[in-house]
N, C-alpha and C positions, 0 to 999 in steps of 0.2 A: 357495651361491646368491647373487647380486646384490643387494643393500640397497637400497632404494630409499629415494631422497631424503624428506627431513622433509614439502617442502612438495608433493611428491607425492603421498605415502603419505598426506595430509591432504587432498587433493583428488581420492585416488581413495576415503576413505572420507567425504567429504561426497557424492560420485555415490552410493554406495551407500546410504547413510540417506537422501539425499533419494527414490531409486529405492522404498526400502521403505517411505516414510512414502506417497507416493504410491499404493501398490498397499493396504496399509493401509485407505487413505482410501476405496480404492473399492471395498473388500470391507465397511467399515463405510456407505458411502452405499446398496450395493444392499441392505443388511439391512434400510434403512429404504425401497425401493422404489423409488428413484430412480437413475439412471446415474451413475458417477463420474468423477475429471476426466481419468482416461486415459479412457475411452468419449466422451468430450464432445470431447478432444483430436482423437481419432482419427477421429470422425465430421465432424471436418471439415477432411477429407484431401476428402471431397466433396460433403457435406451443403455450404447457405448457413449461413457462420459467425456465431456469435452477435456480434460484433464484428471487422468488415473493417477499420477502421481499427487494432486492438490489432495486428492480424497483419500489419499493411505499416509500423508500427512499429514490433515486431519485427524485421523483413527490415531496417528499416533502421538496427537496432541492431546487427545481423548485418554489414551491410556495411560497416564501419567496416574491416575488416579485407582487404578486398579491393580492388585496385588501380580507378584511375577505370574503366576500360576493364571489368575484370568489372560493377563496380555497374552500369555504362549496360546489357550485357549481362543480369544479375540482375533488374535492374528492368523490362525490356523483356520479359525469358519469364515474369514475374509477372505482367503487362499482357494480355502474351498467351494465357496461360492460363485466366485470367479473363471473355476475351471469348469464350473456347470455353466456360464453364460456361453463359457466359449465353448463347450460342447455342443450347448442346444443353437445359438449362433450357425457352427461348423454345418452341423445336423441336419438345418431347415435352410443351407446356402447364404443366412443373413449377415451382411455387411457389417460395418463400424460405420455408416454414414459420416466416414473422416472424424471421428472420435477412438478413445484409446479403448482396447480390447481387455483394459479390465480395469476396476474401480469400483466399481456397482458394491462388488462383495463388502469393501470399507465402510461404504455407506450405510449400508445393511445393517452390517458391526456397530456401528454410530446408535443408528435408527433403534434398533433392539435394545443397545443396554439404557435407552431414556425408557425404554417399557418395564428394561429390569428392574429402572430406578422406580417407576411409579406403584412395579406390581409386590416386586419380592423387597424391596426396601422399606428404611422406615429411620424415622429423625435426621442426625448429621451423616449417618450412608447414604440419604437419599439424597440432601443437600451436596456433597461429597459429588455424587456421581452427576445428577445435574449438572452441575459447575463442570464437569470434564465434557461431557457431551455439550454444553452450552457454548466452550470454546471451539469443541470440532467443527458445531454445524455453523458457528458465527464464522472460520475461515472458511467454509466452505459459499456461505452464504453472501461474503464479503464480496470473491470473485465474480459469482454472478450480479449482486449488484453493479459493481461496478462494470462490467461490461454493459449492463441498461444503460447507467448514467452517460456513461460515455456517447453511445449515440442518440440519447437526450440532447447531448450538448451540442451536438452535428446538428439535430433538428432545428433545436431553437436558437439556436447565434448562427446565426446565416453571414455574420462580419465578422473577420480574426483582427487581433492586433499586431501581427508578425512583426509587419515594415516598423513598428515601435520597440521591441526588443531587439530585432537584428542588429536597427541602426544606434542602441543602446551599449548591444553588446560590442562595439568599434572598440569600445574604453577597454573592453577585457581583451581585446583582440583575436575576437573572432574565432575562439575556441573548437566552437564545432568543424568552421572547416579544415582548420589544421588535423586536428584529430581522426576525422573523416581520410583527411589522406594515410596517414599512418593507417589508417584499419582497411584500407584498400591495399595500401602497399605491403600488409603483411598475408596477404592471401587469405585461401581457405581455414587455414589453422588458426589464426587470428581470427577470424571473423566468428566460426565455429565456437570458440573458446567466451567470447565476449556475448553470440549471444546464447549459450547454453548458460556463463552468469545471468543474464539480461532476467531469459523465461524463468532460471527456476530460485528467481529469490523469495518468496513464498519458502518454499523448499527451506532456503538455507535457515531463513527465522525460525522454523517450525524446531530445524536442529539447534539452535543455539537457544530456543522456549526448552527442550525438552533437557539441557544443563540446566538452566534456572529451574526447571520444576521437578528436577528428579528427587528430592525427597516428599513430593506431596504423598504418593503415597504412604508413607512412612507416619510424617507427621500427622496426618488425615486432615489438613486444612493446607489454601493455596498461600505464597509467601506475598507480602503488604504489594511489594512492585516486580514486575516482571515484564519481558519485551511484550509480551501479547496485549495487556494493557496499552502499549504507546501506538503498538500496528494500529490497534482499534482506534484511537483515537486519530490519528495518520488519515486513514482510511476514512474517517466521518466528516472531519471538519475539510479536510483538504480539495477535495473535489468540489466544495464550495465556491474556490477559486476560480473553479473552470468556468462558473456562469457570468461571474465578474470581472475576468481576464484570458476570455476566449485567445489562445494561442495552438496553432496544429504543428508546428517545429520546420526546421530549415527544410526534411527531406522532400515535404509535401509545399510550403509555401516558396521552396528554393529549388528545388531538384523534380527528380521524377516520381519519386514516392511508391516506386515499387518494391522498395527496400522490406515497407510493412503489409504490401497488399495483399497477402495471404492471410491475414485477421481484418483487417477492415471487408473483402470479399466475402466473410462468413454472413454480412451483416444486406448487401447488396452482391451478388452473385453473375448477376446480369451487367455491373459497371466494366468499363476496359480498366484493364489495367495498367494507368496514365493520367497522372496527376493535371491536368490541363486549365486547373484553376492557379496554375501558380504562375507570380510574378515574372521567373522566368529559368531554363533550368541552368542556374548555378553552381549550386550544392554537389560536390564540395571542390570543384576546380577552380573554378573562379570567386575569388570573394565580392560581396556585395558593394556598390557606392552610397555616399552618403545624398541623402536626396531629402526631401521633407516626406516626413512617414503618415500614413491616411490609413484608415481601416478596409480593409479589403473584404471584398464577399469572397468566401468561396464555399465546395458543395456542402452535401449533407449526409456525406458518410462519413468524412475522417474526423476522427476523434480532437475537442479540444482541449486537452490534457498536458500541456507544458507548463503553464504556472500556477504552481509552483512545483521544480519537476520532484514527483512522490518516491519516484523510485531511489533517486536521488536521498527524501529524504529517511524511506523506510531500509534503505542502505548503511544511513548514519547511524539509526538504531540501531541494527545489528552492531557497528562499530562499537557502540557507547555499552552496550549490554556484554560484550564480551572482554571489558575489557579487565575485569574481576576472573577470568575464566582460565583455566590450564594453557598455557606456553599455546598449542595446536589450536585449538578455538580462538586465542587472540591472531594469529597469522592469517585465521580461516578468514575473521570477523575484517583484518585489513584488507586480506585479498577482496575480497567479496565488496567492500566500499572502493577500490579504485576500478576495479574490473568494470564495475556500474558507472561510473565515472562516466571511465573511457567510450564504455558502451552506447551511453545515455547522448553522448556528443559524437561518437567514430559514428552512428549509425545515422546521425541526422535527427534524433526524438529530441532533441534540446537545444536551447540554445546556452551559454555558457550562465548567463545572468538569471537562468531557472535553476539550474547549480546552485548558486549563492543564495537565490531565495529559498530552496529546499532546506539547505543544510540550519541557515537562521529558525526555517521554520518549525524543525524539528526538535531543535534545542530548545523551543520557545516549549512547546507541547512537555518535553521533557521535566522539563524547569518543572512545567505547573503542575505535574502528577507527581514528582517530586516533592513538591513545597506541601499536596496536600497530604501526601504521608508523611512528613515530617511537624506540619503548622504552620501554619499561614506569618510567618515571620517577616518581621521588614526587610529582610535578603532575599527572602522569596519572592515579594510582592514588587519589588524592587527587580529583578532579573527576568519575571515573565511579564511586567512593562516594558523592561528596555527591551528586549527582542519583540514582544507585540509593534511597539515602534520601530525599529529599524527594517522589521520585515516592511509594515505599512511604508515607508521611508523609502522603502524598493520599487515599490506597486507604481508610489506616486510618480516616483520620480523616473519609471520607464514608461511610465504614459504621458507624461509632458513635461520631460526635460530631456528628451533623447538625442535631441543636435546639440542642443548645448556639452550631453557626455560625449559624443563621438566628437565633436569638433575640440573638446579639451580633455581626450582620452588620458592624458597623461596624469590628470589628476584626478579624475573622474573616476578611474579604471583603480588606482592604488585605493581612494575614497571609501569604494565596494568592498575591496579585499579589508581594509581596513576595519571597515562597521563588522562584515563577516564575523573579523577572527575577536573584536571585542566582545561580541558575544558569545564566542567559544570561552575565550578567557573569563566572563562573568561566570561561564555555567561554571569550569571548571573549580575556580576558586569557592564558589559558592556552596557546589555539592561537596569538595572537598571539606572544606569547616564541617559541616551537615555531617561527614563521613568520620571526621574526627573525633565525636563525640559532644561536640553541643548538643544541648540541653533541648530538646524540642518542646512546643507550646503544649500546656496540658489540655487535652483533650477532654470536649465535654462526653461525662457518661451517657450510655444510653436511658432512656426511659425507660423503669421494666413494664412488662403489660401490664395493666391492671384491667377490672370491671370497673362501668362507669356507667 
């Protein structure tokens, strides 16, 4: 029988783990009573989608791959599709059940050209168009997962580690709740501004993937590295986190936590809206004191998703990916990292010291999709240890050395910032040589098929 290629047989069993961790997901989400993210997927093949704009980013992450002439076509039965949901919608008096009033059409567009690819294509077209639809419905697919896992992790960690970061974060000085003030004292316009960043970074990557991919068409293959790669990875390994460093952030474990109860509501409908598990409401007036920190229960709907904060680190990618990019993409790519910043801390989703471990842990991920396009070089192997370690060095040392940093914040606090920015500087010097034109390791050929 025929052997199949290395990086085949690699990319037909990453579709199968991702296929089984999916279906996984939503035989462990209906255990707890809710739909999973294939039912959530599929329901909005006609249902109003819970995010119209994720799914025509999507389409247009998809269409990178398709000639000018199809995209104007694509985009145009997506358009049109969509003025028929909302006719027949209008028609029969049906609602948006609180989802947007149009998206479906995208989806559609997506769904269809995987049949164009299977029915009217044939060789590297087919492979070609796969590959563009595979990254559509993978962001598309991403966000649903992750809205599962997320109240997976409410389910099963019934204990947070807050009072261990908060009293952690003394060394940084309390970032969030300074910040917090400033996003209050700047009113509706600020608040507005930060989280219209907050929602739609998704969005912004999708625009700074569609610079990195804008000649796949052309060339008819996709380029070695590209931001969508690091999302994906971001988005796999990171939420691993949350099972091993339950944290829900200052607004809910400090404050009132009504700040997010408009997405946590979608999941419990019937809860008040009042955070009443938390220690005490603080956030962000009064800052916290330093006491000896203990694991706390609290409920089982708010998300534990602060370490290590993602947004945070799927922010820095955009940074790092644009920074090759036209004058307007580099300001986009800065604005969009502090905006998230401030966002991530002015609103209460963060504590300052998930900052620090987002950004290490992004560079780390970087590093290593990096060193594998280039070869496994002693710089490589050497940079995605030292940040595998300093992130681990973070973890350890905010789960049982926390009074030790808050009571010797002064050295503690520069410590962090210090480990951070050496690993900034390892990436930098490192990819730079890399980018200079060292000689990368030569790579083993493939096998060709043979009979056997």
């Amino acid at each position: 029988m025929p052997r199949i290629p290395g990086r085949a047989a690699v990319a037909v069993a990453a579709v199968v783990v991702g296929l089984g961790f999916l279906v996984a997901l939503e035989f462990a989400a209906r255990h707890y009573g809710v739909p999973g993210p294939l039912t959530n997927q599929v329901r909005e093949v006609v249902y109003a989608p819970k995010s119209g704009g994720l799914l025509y980013a999507s389409m247009a992450l998809m269409m990178v791959v398709l000639t000018r002439r199809e995209r104007f076509i694509a985009l145009g039965a997506a358009v049109g599709i969509d003025l028929v949901f909302l006719a027949v919608r209008a028609g029969f008096g049906i609602g948006t059940g609180g989802g947007h009033p149009f998206g479906n059409g995208a989806l559609w567009v997506v769904l269809g050209c995987a049949v164009v690819a299977v029915t009217r294509r044939a060789g590297a077209e087919r492979v070609l168009l796969l590959k563009g639809v595979g990254l559509g419905l993978l962001l598309m697919a991403g966000r649903k997962t992750g809205d599962t896992w997320l109240f997976i992790t409410a389910q099963t960690r019934p204990g947070v580690l807050d009072q261990y970061v908060a009293t952690a974060d003394q060394a940084l000085g309390n970032p969030s709740w300074l910040v917090g003030r400033v996003v209050a004292a700047s009113g509706p316009v600020g608040f507005n501004v930060l989280d219209f960043v907050y929602g739609q970074l998704p969005v912004a990557a999708v625009i700074a993937a569609l610079y990195q991919l804008r000649h796949v068409a052309a060339d008819r293959r996709f380029p070695r590295h590209h931001l969508v790669r690091t999302f994906l990875v971001i988005g796999l390994i990171g939420p691993a986190f949350y099972m091993i460093f339950p944290v829900v952030g200052p607004v809910f474990a400090y404050g009132t936590g009504t700040e997010q109860w408009a997405a946590v509501s979608l999941w419990a409908p019937d809860m008040p809206p009042t955070a009443p598990w938390a220690v005490a409401t603080l956030w962000p007036e009064t800052l916290p004191t330093i006491g000896v920190p203990h694991a706390m229960p609290f409920d089982a709907i708010t998300p534990r998703n602060c370490m290590p904060s993602l947004h945070t680190a799927w922010a820095t990618a955009i940074f790092i990916h644009t920074r090759e990019a036209p004058r307007p993409l580099r300001h986009a790519g800065t604005f969009w990292l502090v905006a998230t910043l401030c966002a991530t801390l002015g609103f209460g989703y963060h504590y300052g010291a998930d900052l620090v471990a987002g950004v290490v842990f992004t560079l780390t991920i970087e590093a290593a999709l990096r060193a594998y396009d280039h070869g496994w070089d002693r710089s490589g192997v050497r940079l995605v240890g030292y940040g595998a370690a300093v992130f681990t060095a973070f973890l350890l040392s905010y789960r049982w050395l926390p009074l030790q940093m808050a009571h010797h914040r002064w050295i503690a606090g520069p410590l962090l910032l210090l480990a951070m920015g050496s690993v900034v500087y390892g990436y930098v010097r490192t990819t730079g040589a890399w980018g200079r034109g060292v000689t990368p390791l030569p790579r083993r050929p493939e096998a060709q098929p043979e009979l056997i």
